[in-house]
C-alpha positions as CSV (number, residue, x, y, z in Angstrom):
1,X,-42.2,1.4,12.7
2,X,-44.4,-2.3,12.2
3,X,-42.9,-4.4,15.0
4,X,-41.7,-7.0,12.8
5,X,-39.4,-4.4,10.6
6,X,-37.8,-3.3,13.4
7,X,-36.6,-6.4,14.6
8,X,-35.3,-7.1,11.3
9,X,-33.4,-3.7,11.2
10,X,-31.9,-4.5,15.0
11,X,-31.1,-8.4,13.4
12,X,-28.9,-6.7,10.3
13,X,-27.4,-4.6,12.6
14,X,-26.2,-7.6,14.5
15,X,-25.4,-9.4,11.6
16,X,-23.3,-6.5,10.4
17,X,-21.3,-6.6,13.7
18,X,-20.7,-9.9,13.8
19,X,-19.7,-10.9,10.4
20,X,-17.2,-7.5,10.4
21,X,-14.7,-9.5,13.1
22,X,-15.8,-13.3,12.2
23,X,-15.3,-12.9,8.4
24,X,-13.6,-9.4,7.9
25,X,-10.6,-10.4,9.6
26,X,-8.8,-11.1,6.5
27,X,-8.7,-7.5,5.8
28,X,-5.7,-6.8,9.1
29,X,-3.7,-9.6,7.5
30,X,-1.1,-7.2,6.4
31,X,-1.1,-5.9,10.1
32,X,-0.8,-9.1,11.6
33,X,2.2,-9.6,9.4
34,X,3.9,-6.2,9.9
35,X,3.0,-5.7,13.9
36,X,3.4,-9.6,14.7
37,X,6.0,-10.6,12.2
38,X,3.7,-13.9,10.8
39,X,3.8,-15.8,7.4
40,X,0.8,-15.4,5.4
41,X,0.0,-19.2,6.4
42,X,0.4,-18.3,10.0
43,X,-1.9,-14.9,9.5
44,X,-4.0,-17.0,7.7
45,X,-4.4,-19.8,10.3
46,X,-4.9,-16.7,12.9
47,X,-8.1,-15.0,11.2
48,X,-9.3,-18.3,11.1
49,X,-10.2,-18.8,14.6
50,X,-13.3,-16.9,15.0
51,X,-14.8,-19.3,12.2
52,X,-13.2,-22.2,14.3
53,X,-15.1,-20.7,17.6
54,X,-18.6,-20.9,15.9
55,X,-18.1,-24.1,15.1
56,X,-17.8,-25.0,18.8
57,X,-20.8,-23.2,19.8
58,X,-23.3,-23.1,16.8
59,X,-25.7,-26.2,17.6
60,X,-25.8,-25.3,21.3
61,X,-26.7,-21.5,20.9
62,X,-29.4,-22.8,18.4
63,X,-30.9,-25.8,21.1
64,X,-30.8,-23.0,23.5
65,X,-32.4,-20.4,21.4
66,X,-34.9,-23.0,20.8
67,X,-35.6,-23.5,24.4
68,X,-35.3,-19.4,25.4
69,X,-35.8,-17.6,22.9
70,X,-33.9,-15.2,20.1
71,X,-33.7,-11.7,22.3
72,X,-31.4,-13.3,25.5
73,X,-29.8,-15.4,22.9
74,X,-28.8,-12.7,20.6
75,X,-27.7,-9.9,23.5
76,X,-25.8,-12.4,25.4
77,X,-23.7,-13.7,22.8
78,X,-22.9,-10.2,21.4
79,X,-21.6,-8.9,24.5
80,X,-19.4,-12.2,24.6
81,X,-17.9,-11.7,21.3
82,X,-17.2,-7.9,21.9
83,X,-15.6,-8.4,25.4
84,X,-13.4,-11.2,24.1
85,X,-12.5,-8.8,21.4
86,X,-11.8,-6.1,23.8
87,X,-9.2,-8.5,25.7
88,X,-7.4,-9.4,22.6
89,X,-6.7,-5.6,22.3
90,X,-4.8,-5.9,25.7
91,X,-2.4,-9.6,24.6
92,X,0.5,-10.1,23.0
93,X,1.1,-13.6,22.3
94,X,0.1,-14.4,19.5
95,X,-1.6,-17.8,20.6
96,X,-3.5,-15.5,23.9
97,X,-4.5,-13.1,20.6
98,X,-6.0,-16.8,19.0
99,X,-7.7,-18.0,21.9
100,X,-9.6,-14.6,22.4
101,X,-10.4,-14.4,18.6
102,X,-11.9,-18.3,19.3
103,X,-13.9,-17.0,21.8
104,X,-15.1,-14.0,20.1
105,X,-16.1,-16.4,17.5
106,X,-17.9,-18.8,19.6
107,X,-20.1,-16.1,21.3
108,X,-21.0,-14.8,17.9
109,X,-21.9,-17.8,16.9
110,X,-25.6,-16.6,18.6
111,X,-26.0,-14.5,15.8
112,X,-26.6,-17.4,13.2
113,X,-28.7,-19.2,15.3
114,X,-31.3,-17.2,16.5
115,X,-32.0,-14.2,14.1
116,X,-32.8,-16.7,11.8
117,X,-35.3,-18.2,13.6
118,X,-36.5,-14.2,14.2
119,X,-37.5,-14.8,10.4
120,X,-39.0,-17.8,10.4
121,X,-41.6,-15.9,13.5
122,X,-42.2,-13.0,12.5
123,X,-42.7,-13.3,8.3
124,X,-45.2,-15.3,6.2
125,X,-43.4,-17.5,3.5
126,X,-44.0,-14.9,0.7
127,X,-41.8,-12.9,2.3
128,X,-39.2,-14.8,4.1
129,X,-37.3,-14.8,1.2
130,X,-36.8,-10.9,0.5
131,X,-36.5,-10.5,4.8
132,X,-34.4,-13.4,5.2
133,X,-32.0,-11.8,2.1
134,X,-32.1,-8.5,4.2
135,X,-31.2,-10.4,7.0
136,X,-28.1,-12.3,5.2
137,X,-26.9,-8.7,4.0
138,X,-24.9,-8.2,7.1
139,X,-22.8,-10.6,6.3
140,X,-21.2,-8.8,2.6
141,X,-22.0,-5.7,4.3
142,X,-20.1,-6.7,7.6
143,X,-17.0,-7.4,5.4
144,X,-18.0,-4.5,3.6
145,X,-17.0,-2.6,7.0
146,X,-14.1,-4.0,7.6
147,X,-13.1,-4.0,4.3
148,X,-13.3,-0.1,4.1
149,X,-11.9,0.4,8.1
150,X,-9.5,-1.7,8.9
151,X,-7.1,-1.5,6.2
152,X,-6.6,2.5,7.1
153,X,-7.0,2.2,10.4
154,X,-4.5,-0.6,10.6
155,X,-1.7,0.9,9.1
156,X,-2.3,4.9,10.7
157,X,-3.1,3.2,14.1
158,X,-1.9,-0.3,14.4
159,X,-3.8,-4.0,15.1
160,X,-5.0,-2.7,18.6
161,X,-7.6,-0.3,16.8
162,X,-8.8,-2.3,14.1
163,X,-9.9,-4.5,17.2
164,X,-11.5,-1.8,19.4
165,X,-13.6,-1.1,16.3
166,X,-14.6,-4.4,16.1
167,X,-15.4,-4.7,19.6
168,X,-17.3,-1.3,20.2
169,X,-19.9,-2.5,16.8
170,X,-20.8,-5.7,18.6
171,X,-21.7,-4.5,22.4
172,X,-23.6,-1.4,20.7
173,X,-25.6,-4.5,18.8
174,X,-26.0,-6.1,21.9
175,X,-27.7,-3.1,23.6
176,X,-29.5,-2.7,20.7
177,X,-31.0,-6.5,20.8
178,X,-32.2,-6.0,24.4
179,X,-33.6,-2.5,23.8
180,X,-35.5,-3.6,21.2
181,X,-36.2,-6.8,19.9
182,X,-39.0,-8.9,21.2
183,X,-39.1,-12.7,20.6
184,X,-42.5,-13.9,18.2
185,X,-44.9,-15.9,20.0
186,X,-44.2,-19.6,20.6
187,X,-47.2,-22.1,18.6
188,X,-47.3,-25.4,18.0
189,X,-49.8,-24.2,14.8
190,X,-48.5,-25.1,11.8
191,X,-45.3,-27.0,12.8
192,X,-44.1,-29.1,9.9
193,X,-43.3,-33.2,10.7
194,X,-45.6,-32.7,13.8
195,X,-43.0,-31.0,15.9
196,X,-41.1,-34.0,15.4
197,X,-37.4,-33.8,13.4
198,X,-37.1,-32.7,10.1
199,X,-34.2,-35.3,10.1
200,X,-35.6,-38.4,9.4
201,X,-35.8,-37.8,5.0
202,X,-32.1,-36.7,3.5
203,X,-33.3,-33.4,2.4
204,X,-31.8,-31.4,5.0
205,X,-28.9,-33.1,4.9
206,X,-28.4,-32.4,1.1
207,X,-29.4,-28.6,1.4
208,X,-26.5,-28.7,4.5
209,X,-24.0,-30.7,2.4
210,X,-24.4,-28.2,-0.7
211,X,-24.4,-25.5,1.5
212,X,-21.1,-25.9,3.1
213,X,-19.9,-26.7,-0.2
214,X,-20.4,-22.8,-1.6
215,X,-18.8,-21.4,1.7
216,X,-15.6,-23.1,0.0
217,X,-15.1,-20.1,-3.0
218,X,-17.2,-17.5,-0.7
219,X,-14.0,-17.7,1.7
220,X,-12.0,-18.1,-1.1
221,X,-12.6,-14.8,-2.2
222,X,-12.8,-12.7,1.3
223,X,-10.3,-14.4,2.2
224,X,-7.6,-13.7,-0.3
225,X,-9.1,-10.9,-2.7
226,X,-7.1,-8.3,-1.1
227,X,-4.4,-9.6,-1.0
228,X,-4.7,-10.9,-4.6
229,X,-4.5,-7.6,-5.7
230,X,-1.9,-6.2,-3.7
231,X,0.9,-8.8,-4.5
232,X,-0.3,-10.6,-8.0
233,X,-1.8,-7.0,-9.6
234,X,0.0,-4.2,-7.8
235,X,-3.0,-2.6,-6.2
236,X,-2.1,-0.6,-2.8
237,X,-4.0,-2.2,0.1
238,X,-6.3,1.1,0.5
239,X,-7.4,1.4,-3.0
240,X,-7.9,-2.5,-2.8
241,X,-10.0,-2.5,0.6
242,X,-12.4,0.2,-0.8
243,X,-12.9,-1.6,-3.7
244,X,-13.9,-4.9,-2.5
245,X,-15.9,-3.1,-0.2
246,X,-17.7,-1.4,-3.1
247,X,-18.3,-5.0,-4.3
248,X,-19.6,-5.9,-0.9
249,X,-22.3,-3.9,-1.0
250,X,-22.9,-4.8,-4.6
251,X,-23.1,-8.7,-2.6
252,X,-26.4,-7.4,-0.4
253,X,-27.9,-6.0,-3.3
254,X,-27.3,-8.9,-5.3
255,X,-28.8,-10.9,-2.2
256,X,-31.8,-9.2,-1.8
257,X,-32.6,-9.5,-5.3
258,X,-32.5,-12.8,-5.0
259,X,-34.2,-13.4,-1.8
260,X,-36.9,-11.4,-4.0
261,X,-36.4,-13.6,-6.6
262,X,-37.5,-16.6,-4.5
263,X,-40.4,-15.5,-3.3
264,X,-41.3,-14.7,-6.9
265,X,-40.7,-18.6,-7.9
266,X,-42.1,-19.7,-4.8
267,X,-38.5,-21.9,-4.7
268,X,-35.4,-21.6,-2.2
269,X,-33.0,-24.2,-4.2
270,X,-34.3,-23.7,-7.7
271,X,-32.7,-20.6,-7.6
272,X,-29.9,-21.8,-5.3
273,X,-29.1,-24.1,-7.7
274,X,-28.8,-21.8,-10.3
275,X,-26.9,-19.7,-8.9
276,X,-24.2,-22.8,-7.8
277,X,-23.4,-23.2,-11.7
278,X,-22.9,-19.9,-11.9
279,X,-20.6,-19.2,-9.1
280,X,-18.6,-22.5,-10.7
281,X,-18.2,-20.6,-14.1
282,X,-16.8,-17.4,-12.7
283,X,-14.3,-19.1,-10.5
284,X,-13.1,-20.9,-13.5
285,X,-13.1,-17.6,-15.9
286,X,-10.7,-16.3,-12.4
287,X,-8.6,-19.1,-12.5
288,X,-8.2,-19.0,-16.4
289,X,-7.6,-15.1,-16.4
290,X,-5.0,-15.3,-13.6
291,X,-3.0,-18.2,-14.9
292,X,-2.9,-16.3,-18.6
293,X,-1.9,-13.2,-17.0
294,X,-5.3,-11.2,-18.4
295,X,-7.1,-8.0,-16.9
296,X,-10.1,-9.9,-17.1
297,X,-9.1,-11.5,-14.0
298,X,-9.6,-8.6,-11.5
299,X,-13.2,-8.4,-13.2
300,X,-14.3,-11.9,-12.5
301,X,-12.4,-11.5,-8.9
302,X,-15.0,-8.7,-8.3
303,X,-17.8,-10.5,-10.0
304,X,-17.0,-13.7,-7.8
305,X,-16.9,-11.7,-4.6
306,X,-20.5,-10.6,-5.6
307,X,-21.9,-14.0,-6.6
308,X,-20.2,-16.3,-4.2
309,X,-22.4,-14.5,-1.4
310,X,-25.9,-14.8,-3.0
311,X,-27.0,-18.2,-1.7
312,X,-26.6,-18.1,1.9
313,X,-30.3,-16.9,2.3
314,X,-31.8,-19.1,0.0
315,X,-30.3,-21.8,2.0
316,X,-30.9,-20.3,5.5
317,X,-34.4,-19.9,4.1
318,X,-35.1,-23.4,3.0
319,X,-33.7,-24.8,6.5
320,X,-35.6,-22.7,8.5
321,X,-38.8,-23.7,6.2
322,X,-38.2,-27.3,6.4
323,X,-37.6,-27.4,9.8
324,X,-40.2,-25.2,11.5
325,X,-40.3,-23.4,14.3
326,X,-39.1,-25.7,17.1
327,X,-36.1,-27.7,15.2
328,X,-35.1,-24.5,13.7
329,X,-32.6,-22.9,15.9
330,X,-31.1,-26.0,15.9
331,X,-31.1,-27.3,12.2
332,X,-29.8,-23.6,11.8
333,X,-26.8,-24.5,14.1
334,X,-26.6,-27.6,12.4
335,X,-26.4,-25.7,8.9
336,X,-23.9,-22.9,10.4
337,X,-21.4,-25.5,11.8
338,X,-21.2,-27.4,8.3
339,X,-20.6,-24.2,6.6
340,X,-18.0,-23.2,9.2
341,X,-16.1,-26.1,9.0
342,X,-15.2,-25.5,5.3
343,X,-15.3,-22.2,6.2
344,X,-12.5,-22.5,8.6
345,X,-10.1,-24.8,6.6
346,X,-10.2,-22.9,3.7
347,X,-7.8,-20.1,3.8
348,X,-5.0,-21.6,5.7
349,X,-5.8,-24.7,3.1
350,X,-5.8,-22.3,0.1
351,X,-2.8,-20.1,1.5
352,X,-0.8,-23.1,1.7
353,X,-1.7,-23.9,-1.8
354,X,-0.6,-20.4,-2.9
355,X,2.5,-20.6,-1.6
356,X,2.7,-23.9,-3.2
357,X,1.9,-23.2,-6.4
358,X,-0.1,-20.3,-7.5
359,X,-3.1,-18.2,-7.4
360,X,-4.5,-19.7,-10.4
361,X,-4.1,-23.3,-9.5
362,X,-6.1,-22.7,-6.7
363,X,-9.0,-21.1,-7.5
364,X,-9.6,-23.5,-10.2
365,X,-9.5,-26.0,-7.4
366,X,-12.4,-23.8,-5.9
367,X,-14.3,-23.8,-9.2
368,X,-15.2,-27.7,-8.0
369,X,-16.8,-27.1,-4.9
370,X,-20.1,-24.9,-6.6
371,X,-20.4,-27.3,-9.0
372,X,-20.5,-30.4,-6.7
373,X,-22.7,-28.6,-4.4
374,X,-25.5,-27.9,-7.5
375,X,-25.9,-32.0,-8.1
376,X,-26.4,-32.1,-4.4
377,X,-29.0,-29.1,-3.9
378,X,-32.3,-31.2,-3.6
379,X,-35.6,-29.2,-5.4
380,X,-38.5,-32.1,-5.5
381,X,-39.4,-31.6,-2.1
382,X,-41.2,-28.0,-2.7
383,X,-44.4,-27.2,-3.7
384,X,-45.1,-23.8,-2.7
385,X,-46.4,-21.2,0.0
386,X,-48.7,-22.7,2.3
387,X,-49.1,-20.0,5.1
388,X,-51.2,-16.9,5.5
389,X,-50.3,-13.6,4.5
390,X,-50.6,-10.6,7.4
391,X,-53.6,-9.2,7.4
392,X,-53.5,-5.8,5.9
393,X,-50.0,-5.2,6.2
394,X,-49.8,-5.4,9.9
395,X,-48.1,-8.1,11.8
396,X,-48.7,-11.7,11.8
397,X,-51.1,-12.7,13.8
398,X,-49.7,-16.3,16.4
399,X,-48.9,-19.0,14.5
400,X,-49.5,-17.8,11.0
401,X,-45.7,-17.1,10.5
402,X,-45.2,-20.2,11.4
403,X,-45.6,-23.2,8.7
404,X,-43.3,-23.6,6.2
405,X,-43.0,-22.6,2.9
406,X,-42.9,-26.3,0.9
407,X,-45.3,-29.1,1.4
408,X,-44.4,-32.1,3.4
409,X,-46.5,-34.3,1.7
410,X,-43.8,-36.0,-0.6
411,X,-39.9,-36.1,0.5
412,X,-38.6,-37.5,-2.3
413,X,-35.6,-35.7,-3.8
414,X,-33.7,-35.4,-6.5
């Protein structure tokens, strides 16, 4: 297999593994409430943690990635996550089980930083898009996982097993990082900004800003689809799990079309744009079908949990672009620890508005955050591939993988 495709392959499979226990927690809520007695606000606050441990860690693995490269970063924060999992098999309090969920979360965190910049090495900007999508499909098809394990194997087996899953996924993905993936080669060629930061115009700022913004109904969604159709339609949690995780996998496909679609338009936030509006509409079309009581809810619930995943590469994509090279890791982390702020306030913030109120209320509340984030999405600054193709299908030679897909020429945005 071309060198290049492999490490992609090894970089889903760590994506897979970590996004099962750092966003597919969720899915052992109605363990956490039947083995440890919590509210759904507490359960909530709980599955929160690993989100909360990334946002400790995120800029640092990415400054360090930066420095050492993607293969130590990725293998070492892996096995982290998956012993840190592995001790929360072997607590009972509930705020020990927390604190090894934060730190699960924070050595996971490596993930997001470096394979990312994996992308960025190893493909030439007309097909970033379409690898970086592949790349982002671990994340719907992490929750995908747990989404169609834990559920069963949380009420035939308990919390602890759910757990040991989780753990076993991520130390497998850590051997598999060392075994196998080789960091690209480090050039100055190319480097956008002349190595310098990518900070100095607003546009990264804005593409951060907007992106955090659509984690907001994305976590909306994982968060409390299943448990939207257990308690407001009636669904068993079984039935539930393996249908969300049909629509999981419907989530990568829909990703890598549009990571496909990008490169096609030779534009990250054109699309990304798009797409925000959309995402908007469908919330609203949930919020408007739940409060009037229609069937047509569960089908925008399903719809949403496809489209609310779709923009994450784009986004990665255009950050990683922008930055080049030696910023990315670390305007990565940058992006990641936006994204996992909202990211973390949002289900025990929308479980408290639930209880409050209603379903309904609140996912129109999310239908704001999409649309907000498509006036921010900035798309003057782009102006097409600039960098070499591989050479008859092989691998990039040094350097050519590494300019960035929009000219630099003109920062203005709009």
């Amino acid at each position: 297999m071309n060198r290049r495709w492999l490490v992609l392959l090894v970089g889903v499979l760590a994506m897979i593994a970590g996004c099962a226990y750092q966003y597919g927690l969720p899915y052992l809520i109605p363990a956490l409430r039947a083995d440890r007695g919590l509210s759904l606000s507490q359960a909530a606050i709980l599955i929160s943690c690993p989100v909360a441990g990334l946002l400790v860690a995120l800029t640092l693995w990415g400054m360090a990635a930066d420095r050492w490269g993607e293969r130590i970063i990725l293998s070492g924060g892996l096995t982290i996550a998956g012993l840190a999992l592995l001790a929360a098999t072997a607590v009972h309090h509930t705020v020990a089980l927390g604190a090894c969920l934060l730190v699960a979360g924070a050595g996971g965190a490596s993930i997001h930083a470096a394979s990312g910049r994996l992308i960025l090495g190893w493909f030439a900007a007309h097909e970033r898009g379409l690898a970086m999508g592949i790349r982002q499909t671990g994340q719907p098809l992490g929750v995908g996982l747990a989404a169609l394990t834990l559920p069963p194997l949380a009420a035939h087996a308990g919390l602890t097993s759910g757990l040991d899953l989780l753990a076993c996924c991520c130390l497998a993905s850590a051997l598999l990082v060392a075994l196998l993936v080789r960091d690209p080669a480090r050039t100055a060629v190319g480097e956008p900004h002349g190595g310098g930061s990518p900070y100095r115009t607003p546009v990264l700022w804005r593409i951060h800003a907007a992106s955090a913004l659509l984690v907001v109904p994305q976590f909306a969604i994982s968060a409390f689809a299943l448990v939207y159709l257990v308690d407001a339609r009636g669904w068993d949690g079984a039935t539930a799990g393996r249908v969300l995780a049909v629509a999981q996998v419907g989530g990568a496909a829909a990703r890598l079309a549009v990571g496909h679609w990008s490169d096609r338009a030779g534009s990250r936030v054109r699309p990304m744009r798009t797409l925000a509006v959309g995402i908007g509409l469908v919330m609203l079309a949930l919020a408007a079908g739940t409060v009037a009581g229609w069937e047509v809810a569960t089908v925008a619930l399903l719809a949403a949990a496809v489209i609310t995943v779709t923009t994450n590469g784009l986004a990665f994509t255009a950050v990683a672009e922008y930055a080049g090279r030696s910023w990315a890791g670390r305007a990565l982390g940058i992006q990641n620890t936006g994204q996992n702020l909202l990211a973390a306030a949002t289900p025990p913030v929308l479980g408290s508005l639930v209880a409050r109120s209603a379903y309904g209320t609140a996912f129109a509340a999310v239908a704001a955050f999409p649309l907000a984030a498509a006036l921010l999405i900035p798309i003057r600054f782009e102006r097409g591939p600039r960098d070499r193709a591989a050479p008859d299908g092989g691998e990039l030679p040094a350097g050519a993988a590494g300019s960035a897909t929009a000219s630099r020429g003109d920062d203005s945005v709009s």
